[in-house]
C-alpha positions as CSV (number, residue, x, y, z in Angstrom):
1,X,-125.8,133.4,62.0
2,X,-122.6,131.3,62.7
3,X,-123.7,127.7,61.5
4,X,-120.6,126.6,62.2
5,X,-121.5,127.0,65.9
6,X,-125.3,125.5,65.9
7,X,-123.8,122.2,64.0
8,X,-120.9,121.5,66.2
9,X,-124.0,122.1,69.4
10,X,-125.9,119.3,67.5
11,X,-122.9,117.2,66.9
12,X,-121.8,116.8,70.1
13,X,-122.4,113.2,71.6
14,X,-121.5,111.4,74.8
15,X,-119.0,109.0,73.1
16,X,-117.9,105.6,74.4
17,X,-117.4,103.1,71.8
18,X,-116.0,104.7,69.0
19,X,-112.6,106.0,70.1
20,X,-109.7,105.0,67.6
21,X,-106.6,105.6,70.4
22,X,-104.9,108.1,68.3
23,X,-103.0,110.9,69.4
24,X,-104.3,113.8,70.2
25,X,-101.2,116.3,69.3
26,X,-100.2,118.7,72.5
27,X,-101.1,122.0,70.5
28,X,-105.0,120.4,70.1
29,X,-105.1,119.7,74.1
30,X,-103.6,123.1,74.7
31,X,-106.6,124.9,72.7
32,X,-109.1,122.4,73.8
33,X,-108.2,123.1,77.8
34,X,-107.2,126.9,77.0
35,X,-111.4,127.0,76.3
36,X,-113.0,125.1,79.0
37,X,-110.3,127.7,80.9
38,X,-112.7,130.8,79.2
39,X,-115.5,129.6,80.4
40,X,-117.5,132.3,82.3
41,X,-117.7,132.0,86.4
42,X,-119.6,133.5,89.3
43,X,-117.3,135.8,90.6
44,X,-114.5,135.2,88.0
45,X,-113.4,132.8,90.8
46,X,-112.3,130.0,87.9
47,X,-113.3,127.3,90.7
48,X,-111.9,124.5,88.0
49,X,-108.2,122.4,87.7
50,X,-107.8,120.1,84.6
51,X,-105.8,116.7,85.8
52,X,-104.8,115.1,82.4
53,X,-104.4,111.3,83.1
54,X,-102.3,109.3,80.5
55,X,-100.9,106.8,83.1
56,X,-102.2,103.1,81.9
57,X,-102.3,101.8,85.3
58,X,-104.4,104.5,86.6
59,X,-106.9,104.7,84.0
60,X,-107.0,100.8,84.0
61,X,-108.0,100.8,88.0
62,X,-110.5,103.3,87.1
63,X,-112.1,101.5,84.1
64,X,-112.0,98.2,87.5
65,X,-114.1,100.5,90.0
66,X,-116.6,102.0,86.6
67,X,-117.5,98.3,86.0
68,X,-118.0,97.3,89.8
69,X,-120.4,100.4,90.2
70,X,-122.0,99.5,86.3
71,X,-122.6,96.1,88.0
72,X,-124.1,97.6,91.4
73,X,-126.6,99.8,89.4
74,X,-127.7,96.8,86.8
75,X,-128.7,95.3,89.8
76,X,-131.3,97.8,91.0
77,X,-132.9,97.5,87.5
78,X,-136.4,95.0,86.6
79,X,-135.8,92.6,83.8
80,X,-136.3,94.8,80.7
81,X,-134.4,97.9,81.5
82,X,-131.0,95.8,82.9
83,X,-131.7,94.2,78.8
84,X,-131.5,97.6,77.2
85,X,-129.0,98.8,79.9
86,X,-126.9,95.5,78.7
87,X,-126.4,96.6,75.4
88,X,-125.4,100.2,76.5
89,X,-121.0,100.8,76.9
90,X,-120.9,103.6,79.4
91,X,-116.9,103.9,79.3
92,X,-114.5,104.8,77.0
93,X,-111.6,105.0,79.6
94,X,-109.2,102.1,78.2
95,X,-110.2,102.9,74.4
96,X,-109.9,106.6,74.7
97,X,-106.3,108.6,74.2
98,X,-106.3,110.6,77.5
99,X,-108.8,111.4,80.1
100,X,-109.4,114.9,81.6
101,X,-111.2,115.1,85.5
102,X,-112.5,118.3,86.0
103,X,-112.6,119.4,89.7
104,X,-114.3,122.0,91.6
105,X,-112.8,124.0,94.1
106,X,-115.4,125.9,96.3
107,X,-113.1,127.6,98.1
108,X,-111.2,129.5,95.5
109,X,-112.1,133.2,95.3
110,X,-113.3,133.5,98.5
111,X,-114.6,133.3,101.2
112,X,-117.0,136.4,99.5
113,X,-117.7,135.2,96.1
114,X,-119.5,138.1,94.1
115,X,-123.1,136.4,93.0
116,X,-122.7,133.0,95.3
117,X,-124.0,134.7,98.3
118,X,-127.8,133.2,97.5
119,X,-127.0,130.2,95.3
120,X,-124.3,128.1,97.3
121,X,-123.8,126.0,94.1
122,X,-123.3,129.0,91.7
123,X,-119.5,127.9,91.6
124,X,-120.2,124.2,90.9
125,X,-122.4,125.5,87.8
126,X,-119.7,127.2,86.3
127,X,-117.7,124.3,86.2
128,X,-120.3,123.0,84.4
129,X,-119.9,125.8,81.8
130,X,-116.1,124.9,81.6
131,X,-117.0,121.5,80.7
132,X,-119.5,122.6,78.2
133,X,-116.7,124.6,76.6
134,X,-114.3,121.4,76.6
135,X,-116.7,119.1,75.1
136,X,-118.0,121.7,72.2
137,X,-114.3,122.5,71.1
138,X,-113.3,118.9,71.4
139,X,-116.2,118.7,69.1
140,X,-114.5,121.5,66.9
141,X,-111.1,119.4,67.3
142,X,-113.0,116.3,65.8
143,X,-112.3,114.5,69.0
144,X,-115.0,112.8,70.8
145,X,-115.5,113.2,74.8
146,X,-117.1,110.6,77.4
147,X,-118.1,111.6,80.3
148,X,-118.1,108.6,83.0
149,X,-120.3,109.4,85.5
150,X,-120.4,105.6,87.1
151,X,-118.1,106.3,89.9
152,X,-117.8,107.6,93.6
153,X,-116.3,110.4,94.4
154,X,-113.5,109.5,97.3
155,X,-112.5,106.8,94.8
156,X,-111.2,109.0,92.1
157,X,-109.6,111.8,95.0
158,X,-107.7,108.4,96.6
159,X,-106.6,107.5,92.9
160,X,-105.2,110.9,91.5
161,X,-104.7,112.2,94.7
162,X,-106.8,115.1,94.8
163,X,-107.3,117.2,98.0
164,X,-110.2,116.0,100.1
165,X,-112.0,119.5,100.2
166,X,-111.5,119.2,96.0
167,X,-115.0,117.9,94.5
168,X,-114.4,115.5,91.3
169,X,-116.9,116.9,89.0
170,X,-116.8,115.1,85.4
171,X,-114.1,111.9,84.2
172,X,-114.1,113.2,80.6
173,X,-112.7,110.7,78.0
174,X,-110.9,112.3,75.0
175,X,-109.7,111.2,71.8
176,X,-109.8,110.7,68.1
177,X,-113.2,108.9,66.9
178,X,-114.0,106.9,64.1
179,X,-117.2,109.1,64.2
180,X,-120.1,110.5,65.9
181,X,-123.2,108.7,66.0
182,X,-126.7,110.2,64.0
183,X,-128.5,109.9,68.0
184,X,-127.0,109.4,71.3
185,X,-126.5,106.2,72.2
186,X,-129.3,106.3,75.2
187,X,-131.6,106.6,72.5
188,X,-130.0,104.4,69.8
189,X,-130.4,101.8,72.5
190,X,-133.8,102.6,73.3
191,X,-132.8,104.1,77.0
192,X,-135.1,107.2,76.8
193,X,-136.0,109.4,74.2
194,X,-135.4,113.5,74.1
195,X,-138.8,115.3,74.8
196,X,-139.5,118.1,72.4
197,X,-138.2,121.4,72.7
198,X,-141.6,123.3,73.1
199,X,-142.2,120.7,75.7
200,X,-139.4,122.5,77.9
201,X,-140.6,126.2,77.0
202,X,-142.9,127.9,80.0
203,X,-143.7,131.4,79.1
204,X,-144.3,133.7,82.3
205,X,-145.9,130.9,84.5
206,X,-145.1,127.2,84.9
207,X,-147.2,125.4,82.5
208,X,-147.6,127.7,80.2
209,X,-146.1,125.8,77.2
210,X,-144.9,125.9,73.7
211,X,-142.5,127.7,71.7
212,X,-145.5,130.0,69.6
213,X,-147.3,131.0,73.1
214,X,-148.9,134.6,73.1
């Protein structure tokens, strides 16, 4: 068994306020990106592009439009839960080194993509897988990722000036940390708490649960 592996699965966390600004050297980016670019994918179509974004001015209009849409949801929330969702940060973007925006391109590798034929979003799952990648070798790196996912969609195409047919999948933050919290911070905060895993675990029929099931 690698433990190596397990830990840096269970170390991983969704980090926003504990970036330190450091560098992150150009070697470290290079392996981080070169394994979000190993990721697996339906049809080895590779539907992913990595747009690093240093630019102050761009990341500082971004980090504008996160706290206008943080704003618009608060709104929608009763009493108690826009109090916990108060106390919650939900962007690293000015704090963090560099920021990575993964995209998805639906179009590459076709138009017949082996093993999309059935499950149109096939492709935009393994994008998903690249970002897994990303954020569990960043977690190797001892670099902490934040993925902002308070934003819309045609914003972030207008601001890097992505192609319109070019989906905007995931606004990672990257950098050093000063560390990685025990719990994620929706739970720290009181947000939700993680159901158990034999909870999750169905064994031949839905609702037939738990991990020692015979």
């Amino acid at each position: 068994m690698n433990s190596q592996l397990y830990d840096v699965i269970h170390r991983r966390r969704d980090v926003r306020g504990q970036f330190t600004g450091g560098p992150v050297p150009d070697e470290v980016l290079h392996r981080v990106l070169s394994a979000a670019h190993a990721a697996p994918s339906v049809g080895l179509s590779q539907p992913w592009d990595f747009v690093v974004v240093r630019d102050a001015e761009i990341r500082s209009a971004f980090h504008d439009h996160v706290q206008h849409e943080r704003a618009t949801f608060a709104a929608t929330l009763d009493d108690e839960a826009a109090r916990r969702f108060a106390q919650i940060k939900i962007d690293g973007v000015r704090e963090s080194t560099l920021s990575v925006v993964v995209t998805y391109d639906q179009d590459r590798g076709g138009p017949a993509v082996l093993g999309r034929h059935a499950i149109a979003d096939a492709g935009l799952y393994s994008v998903c897988l690249a970002i897994q990648n990303l954020w569990l070798a960043a977690t190797a790196e001892r670099l902490g990722i934040g993925w902002v996912s308070f934003y819309r969609e045609p914003f972030v195409r207008d601001l890097l000036g992505i192609p319109v047919q070019i989906r905007p999948v995931a606004w990672l933050c990257l950098g050093p940390v000063t560390h990685l919290e025990e719990a994620p911070d929706l739970e720290r905060h009181g947000w939700r708490r993680r159901r158990p895993l034999a909870a999750a675990i169905h064994h031949d029929q839905w609702g037939t649960s738990g991990l020692g099931h015979r």
